[in-house]
Backbone as CSV, one residue per row, in Angstrom:
resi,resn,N_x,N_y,N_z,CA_x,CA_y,CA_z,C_x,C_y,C_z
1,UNK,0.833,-1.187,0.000,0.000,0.000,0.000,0.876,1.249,0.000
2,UNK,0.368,2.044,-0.719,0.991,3.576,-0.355,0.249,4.303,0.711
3,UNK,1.259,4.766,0.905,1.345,5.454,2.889,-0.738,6.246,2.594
4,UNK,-1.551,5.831,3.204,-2.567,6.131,3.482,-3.804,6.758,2.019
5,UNK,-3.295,5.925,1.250,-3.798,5.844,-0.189,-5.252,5.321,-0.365
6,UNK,-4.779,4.075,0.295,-5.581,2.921,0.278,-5.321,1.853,-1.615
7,UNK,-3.997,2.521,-2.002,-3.702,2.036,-3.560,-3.274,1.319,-3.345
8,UNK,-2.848,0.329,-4.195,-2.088,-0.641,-4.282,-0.937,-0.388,-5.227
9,UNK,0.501,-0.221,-4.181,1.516,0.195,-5.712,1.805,-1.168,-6.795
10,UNK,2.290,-0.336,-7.470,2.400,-1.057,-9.101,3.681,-2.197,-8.756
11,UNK,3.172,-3.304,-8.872,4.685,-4.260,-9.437,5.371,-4.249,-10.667
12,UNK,6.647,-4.340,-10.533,7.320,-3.846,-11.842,8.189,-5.021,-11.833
13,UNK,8.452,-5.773,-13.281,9.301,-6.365,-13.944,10.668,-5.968,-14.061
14,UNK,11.816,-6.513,-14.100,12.902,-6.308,-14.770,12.759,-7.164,-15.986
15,UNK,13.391,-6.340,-17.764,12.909,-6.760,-19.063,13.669,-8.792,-18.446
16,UNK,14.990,-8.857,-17.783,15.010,-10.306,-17.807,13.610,-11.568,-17.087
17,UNK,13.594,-10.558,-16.161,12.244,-11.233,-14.633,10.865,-11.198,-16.058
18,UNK,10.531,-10.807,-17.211,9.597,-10.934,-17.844,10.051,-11.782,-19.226
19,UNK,11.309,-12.053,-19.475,11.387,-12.597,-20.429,11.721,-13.995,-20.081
20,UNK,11.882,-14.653,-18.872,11.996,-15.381,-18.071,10.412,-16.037,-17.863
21,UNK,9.507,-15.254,-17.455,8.214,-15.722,-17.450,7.440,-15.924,-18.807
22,UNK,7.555,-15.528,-20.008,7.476,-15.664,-21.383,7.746,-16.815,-21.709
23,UNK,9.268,-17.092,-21.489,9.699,-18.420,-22.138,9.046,-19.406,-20.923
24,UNK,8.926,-19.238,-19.845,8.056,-20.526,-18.989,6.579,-20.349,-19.257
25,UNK,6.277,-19.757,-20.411,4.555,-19.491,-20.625,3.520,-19.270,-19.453
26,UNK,3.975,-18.566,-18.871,3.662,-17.688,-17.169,3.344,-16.198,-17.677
27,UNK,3.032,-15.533,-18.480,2.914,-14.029,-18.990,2.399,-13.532,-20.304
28,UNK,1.211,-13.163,-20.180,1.240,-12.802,-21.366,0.862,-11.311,-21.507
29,UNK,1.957,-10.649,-22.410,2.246,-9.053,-22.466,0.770,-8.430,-23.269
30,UNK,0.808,-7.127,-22.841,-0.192,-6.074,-23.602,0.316,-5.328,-23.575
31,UNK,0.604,-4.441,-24.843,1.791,-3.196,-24.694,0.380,-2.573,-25.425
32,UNK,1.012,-0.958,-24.255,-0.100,-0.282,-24.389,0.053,0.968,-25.369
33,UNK,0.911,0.863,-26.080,1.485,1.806,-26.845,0.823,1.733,-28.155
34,UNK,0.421,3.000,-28.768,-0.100,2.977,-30.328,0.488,2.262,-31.163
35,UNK,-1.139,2.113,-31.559,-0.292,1.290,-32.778,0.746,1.018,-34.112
36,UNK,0.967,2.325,-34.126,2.256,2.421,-35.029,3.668,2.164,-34.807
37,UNK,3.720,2.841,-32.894,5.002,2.259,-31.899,4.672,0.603,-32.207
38,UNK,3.794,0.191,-31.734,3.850,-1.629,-31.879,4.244,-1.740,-33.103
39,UNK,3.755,-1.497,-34.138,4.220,-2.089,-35.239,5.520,-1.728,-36.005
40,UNK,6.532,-1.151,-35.295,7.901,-0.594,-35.574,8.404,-1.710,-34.669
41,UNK,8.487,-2.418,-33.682,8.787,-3.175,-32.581,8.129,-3.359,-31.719
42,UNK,8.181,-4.873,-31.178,7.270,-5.116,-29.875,7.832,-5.786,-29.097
43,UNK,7.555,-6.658,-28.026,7.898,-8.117,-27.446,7.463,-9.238,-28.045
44,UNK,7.719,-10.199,-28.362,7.232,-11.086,-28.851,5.775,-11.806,-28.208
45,UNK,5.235,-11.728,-28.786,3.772,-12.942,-28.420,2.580,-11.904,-28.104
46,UNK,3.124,-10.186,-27.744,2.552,-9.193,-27.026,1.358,-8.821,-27.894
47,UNK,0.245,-8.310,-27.470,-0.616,-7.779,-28.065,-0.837,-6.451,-27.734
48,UNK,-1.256,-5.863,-28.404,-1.582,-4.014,-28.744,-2.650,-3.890,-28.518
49,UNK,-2.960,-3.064,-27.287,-4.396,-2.306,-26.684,-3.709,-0.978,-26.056
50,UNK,-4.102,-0.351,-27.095,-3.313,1.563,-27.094,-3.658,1.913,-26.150
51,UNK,-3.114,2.938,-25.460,-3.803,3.592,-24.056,-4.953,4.431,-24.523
52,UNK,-5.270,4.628,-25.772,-5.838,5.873,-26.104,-7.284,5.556,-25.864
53,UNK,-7.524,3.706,-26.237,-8.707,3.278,-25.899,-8.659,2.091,-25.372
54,UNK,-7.798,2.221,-23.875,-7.972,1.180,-23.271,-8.894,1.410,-22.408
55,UNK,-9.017,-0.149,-21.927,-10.275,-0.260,-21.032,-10.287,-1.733,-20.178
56,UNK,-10.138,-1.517,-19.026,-9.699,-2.854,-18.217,-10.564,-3.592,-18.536
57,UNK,-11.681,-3.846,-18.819,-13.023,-4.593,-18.599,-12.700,-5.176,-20.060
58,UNK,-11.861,-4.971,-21.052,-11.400,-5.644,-22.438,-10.501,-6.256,-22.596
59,UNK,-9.736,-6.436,-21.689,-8.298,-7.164,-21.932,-9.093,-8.152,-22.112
60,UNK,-7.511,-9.023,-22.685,-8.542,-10.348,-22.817,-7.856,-11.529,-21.273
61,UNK,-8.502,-11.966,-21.158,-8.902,-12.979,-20.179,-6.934,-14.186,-20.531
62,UNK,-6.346,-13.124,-19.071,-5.027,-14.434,-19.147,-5.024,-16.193,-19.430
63,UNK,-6.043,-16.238,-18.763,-6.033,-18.183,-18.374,-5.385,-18.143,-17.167
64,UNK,-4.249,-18.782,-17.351,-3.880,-19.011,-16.162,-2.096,-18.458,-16.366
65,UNK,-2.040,-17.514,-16.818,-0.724,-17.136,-17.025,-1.365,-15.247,-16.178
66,UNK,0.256,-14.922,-15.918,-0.162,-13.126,-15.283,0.040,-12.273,-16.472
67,UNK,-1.054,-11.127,-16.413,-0.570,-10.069,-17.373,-0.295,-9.155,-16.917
68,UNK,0.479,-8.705,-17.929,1.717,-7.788,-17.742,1.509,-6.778,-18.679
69,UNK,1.626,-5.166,-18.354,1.580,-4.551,-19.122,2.984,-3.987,-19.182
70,UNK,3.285,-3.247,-20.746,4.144,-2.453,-21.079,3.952,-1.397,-21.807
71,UNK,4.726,-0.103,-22.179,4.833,0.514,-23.073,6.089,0.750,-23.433
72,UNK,6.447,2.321,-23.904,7.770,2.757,-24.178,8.456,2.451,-22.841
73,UNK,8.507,3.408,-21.927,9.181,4.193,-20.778,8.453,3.543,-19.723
74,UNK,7.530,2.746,-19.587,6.956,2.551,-18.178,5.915,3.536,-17.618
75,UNK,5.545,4.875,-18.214,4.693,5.753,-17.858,3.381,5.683,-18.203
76,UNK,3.077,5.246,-19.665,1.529,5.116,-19.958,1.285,3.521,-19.365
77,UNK,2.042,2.568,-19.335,1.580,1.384,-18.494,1.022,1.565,-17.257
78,UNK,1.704,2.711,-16.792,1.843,2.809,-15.032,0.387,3.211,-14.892
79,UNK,0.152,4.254,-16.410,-1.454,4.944,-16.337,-2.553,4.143,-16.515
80,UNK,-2.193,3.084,-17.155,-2.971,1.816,-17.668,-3.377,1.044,-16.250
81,UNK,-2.273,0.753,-15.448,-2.678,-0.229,-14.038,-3.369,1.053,-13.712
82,UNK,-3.302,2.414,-13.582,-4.190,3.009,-12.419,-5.575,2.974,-12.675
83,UNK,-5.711,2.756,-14.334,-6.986,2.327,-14.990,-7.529,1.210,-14.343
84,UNK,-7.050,0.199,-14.213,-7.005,-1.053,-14.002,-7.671,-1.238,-12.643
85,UNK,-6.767,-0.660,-11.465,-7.433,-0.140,-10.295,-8.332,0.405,-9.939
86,UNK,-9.081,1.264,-10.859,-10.249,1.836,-10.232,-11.218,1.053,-10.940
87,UNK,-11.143,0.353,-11.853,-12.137,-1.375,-12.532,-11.921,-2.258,-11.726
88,UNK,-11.341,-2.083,-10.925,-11.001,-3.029,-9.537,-10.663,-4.041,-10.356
89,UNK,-9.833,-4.080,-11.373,-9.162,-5.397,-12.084,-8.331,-5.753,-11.064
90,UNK,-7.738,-7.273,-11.159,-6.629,-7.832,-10.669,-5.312,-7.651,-11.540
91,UNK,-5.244,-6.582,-11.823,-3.726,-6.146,-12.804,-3.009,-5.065,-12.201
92,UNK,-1.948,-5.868,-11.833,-0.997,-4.766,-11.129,0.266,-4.955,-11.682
93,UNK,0.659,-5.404,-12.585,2.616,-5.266,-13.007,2.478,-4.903,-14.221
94,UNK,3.877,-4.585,-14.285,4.028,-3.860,-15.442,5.465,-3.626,-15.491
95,UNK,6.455,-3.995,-16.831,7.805,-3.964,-16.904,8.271,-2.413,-16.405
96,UNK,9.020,-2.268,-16.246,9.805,-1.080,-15.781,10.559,-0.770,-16.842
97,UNK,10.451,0.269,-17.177,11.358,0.896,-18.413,10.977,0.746,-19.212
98,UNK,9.817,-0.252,-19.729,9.325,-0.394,-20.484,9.914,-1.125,-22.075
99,UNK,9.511,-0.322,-23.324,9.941,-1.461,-24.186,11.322,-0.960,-24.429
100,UNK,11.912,0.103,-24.126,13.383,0.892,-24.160,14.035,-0.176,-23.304
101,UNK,14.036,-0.768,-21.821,14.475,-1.141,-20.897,14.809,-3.034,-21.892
102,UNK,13.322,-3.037,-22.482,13.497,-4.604,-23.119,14.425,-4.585,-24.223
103,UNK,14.562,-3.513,-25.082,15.694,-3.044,-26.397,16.799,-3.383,-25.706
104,UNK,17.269,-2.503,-24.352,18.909,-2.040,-23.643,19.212,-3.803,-23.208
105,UNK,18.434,-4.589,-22.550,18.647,-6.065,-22.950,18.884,-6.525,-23.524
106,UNK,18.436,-6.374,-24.571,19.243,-6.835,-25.584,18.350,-8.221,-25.844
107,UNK,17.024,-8.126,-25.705,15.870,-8.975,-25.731,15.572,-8.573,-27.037
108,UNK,14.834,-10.015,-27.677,13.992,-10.376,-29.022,12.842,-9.526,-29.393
109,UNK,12.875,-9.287,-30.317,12.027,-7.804,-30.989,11.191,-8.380,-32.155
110,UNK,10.167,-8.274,-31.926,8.890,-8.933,-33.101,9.029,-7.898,-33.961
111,UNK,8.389,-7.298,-34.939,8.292,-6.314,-35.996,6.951,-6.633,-36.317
């Protein structure tokens, strides 16, 4: 919790701690970035739900794997879980640094 919020802070990934859960089929990504950023580069397997019209109540349904959001920088994700939170979704992580942090890894890049 944050100090008298009543929020729940955001869990954050390191790009390895998510590419790690990928390859054990434990994660499946939603990068929340427009769709033109997705389609210049993504994460692999990730699907595109833009912030511009996201909406917690649409993701689609994990199974039994956690989702994980991303964007560029970690900032419109971060805006995405606060979305998420007030739909009282169960979505709280989200990579840190986002898809820059997954590039500087030197992690696999869909097109």
């Amino acid at each position: 919790m944050i100090f008298g919020f009543g929020r729940k802070q955001h869990r954050e990934l390191t790009p390895r701690q998510l590419d790690s859960m990928i390859q054990q089929g434990r994660a499946l990504v939603v990068d929340v970035r427009e769709a033109d950023e997705f389609a210049a580069g993504h994460i692999p397997g990730a699907i595109n739900v833009p912030l511009s019209v996201f909406r917690a109540s649409q993701l689609p349904d994990p199974g039994d794997k956690t989702l994980i959001l991303n964007c560029a920088a970690g900032r419109r994700s971060a805006m995405a879980l606060d979305k998420c939170a007030a739909a009282r979704a169960e979505i709280d992580t989200h990579l840190a640094g986002g898809f820059g942090a997954w590039r500087a890894a030197g992690l696999p890049v869909a097109i």
